[in-house]
C-alpha positions in Angstrom: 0.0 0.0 0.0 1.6 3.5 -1.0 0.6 6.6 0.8 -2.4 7.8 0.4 -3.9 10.9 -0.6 -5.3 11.4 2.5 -1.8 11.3 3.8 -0.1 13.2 1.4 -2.5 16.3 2.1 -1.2 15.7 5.7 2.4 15.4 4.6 2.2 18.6 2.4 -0.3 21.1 5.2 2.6 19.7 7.9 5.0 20.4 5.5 3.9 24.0 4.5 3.5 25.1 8.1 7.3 23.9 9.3 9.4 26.0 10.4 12.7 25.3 12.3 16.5 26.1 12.8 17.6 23.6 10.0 20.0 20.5 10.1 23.1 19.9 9.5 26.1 22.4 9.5 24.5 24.6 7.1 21.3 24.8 8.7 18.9 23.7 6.5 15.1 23.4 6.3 13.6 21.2 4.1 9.9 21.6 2.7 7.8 19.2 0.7 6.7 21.0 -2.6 4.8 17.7 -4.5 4.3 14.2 -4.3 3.1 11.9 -7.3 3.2 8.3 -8.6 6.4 7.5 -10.4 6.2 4.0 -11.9 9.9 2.7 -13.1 11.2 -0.6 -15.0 12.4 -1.5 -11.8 8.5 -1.2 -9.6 6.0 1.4 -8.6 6.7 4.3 -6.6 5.9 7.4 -5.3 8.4 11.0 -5.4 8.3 13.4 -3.1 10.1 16.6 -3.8 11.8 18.9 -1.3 13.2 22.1 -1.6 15.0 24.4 1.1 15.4 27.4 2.5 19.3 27.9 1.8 20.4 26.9 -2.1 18.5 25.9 -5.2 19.0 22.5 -4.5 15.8 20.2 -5.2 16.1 16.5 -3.4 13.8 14.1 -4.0 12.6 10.5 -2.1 11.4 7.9 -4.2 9.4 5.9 -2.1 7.8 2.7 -1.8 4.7 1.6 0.5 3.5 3.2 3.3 6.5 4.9 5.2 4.6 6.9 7.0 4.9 6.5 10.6 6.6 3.0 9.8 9.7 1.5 11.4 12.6 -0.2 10.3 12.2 1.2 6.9 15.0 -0.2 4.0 16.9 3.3 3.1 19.4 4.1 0.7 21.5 7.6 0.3 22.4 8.3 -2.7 23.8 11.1 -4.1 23.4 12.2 -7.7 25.8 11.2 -10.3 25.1 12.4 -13.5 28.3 10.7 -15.5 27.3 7.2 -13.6 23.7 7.8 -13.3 22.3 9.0 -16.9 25.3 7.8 -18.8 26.4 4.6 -17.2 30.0 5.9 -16.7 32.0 3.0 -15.4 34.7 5.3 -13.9 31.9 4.6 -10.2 29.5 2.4 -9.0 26.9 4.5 -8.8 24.6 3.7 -11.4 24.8 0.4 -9.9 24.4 1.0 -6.8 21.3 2.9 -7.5 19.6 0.7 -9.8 20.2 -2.6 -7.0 18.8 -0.3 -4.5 15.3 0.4 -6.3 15.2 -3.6 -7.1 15.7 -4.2 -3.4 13.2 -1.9 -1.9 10.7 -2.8 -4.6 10.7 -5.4 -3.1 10.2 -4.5 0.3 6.8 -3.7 2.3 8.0 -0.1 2.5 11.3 1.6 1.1 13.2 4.7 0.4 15.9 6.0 -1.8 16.8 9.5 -1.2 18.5 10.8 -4.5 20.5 13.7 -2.7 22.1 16.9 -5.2 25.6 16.6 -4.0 26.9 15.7 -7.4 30.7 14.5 -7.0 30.9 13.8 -3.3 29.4 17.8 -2.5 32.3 19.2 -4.6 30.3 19.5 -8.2 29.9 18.3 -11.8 32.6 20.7 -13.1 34.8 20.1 -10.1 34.4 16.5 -10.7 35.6 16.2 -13.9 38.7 18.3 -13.2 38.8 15.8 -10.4 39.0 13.4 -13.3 41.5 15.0 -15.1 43.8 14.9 -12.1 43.2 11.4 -11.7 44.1 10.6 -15.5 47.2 11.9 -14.2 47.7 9.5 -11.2 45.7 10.6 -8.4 43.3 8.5 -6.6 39.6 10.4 -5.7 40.6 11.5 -2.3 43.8 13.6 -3.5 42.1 15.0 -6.7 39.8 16.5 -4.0 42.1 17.4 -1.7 44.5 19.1 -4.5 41.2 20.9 -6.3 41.1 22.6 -2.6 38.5 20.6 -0.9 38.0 17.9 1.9 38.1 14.5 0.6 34.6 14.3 1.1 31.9 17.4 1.1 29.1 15.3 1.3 26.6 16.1 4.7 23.4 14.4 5.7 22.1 16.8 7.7 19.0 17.1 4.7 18.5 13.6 4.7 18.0 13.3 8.1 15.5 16.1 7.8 13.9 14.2 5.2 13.3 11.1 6.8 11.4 13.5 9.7 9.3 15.4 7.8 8.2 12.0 6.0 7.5 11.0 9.7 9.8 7.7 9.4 10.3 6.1 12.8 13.2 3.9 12.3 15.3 2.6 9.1 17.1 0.0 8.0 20.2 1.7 6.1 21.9 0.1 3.1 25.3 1.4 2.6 28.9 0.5 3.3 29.9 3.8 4.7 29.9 3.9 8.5 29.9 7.9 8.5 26.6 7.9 6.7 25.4 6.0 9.9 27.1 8.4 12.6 25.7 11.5 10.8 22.0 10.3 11.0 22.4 9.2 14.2 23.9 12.6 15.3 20.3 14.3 13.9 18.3 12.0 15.4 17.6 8.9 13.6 17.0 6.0 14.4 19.1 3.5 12.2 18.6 0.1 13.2 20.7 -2.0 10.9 23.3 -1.5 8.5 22.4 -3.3 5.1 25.7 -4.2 3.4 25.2 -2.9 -0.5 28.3 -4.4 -2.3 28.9 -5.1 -5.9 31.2 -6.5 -8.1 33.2 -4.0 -9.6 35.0 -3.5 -13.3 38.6 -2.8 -14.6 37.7 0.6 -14.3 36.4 0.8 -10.9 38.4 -1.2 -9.2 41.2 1.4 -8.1 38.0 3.8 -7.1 36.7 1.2 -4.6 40.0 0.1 -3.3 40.5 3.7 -2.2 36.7 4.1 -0.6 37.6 0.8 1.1 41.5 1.5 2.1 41.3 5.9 2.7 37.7 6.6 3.4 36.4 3.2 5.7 34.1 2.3 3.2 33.2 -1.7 3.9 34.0 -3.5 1.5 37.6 -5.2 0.2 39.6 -4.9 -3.3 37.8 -7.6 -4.8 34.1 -6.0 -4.1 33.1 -7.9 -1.2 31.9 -6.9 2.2 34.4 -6.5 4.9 34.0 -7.5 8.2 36.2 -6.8 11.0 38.7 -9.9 11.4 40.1 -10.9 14.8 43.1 -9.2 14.5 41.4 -5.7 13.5 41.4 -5.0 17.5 38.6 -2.8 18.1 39.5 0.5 20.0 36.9 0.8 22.3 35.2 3.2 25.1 37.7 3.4 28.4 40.8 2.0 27.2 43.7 4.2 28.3 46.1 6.2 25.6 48.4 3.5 26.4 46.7 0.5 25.6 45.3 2.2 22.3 48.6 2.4 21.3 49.8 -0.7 22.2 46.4 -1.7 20.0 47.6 0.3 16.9 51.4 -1.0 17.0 49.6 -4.5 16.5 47.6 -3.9 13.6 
């Protein structure tokens, strides 16, 4: 069962009347403008657009069921990639990664992807391609960042976690194999259950890209496009350990 008109009226007065501080960093307030069936090759869903209060930026949720009020939801971030998305560049996994998602949570009683415009991890489409440039010359993602002047990663989830809220989702279920999407979710609020593992095979092409994800950023997943899980000899640092024993800990590893 999607959501109903009767609840998208709700979603949208709610919506309209909201007012707050913002999430995130930047401070951002999220608003729903329009909500509609969308039915894909890969199931039938519904899109909700969002727009904000600080940039131009237009998110969007493509939803499936009835999240409203519902727990444990399946969730995907994923932020837009034009070159991997539209044109099936094989430089990423993204198109991938998106596509498997929608298959999953068509599957699913309810499900959400949440197709987030930070285009090139936050730094662009035009910064990303001279990204590429730099790394046709040798660099892996992290340092063609880093050299164009940004952080490794510029991405922040502060809208998503506004998102989820204003769709009134209780709890999810988060498919990724970054950790830091977790912890920034968790740090506005949400709920997040379980971590969904959301690993593909990659190609000669991408192989370099997700070895650096895995070995630079803590992505979860090894060289050969499997999940990784923490062996017995990746000692876990944990609360309440002295400075000397978490040294001891990293001389070991």
């Amino acid at each position: 069962m999607a959501i109903s008109k009767l609840q998208i009226q709700e979603l949208l007065d709610e919506s309209r009347e909201h007012e707050c501080d913002g999430y995130g960093e930047h401070g951002i307030c999220v608003h729903i403008a329009a909500i509609a069936d969308l039915p894909t090759r890969f199931g039938n869903f519904q899109v909700v657009a969002f727009y904000n209060n600080e940039d131009d930026k237009e998110h969007i949720a493509i939803t499936h069921g009835d999240i409203c009020d519902a727990e444990n939801v399946l969730t995907r971030l994923h932020s837009e990639c034009l070159t991997g998305d539209a044109i099936g560049s094989l430089r990423c996994d993204c198109r991938d990664q998106l596509q498997s998602a929608l298959e999953q949570i068509s599957q699913e009683e309810a499900g959400i992807v949440l197709y987030l415009r930070q285009e090139g991890r936050g730094i662009g489409l035009t910064n990303k391609i001279r990204a590429y440039g730099l790394q046709d010359h040798g660099m892996d993602t992290l340092e063609a960042n880093i050299a164009l002047g940004f952080r490794d990663d510029e991405r922040e989830y502060g809208v998503a976690a506004h998102m989820l809220d204003t769709l009134r989702v209780k709890s999810i279920r988060l498919m990724t194999n970054n950790p830091r999407k977790i912890e920034d979710l968790t740090k506005h609020g949400i709920t997040v259950t379980e971590r969904v593992p959301h690993v593909l095979p990659p190609n000669e092409h991408n192989l370099f890209y997700l070895q650096t994800k895995a070995n630079k950023s803590g992505h979860l997943i090894d060289e050969f496009g499997k999940e990784h899980l923490l062996e017995q000899d990746d000692r876990p640092i944990v609360e309440g350990m002295s400075e000397e024993q978490i040294q001891v800990l990293e001389g070991q590893r």
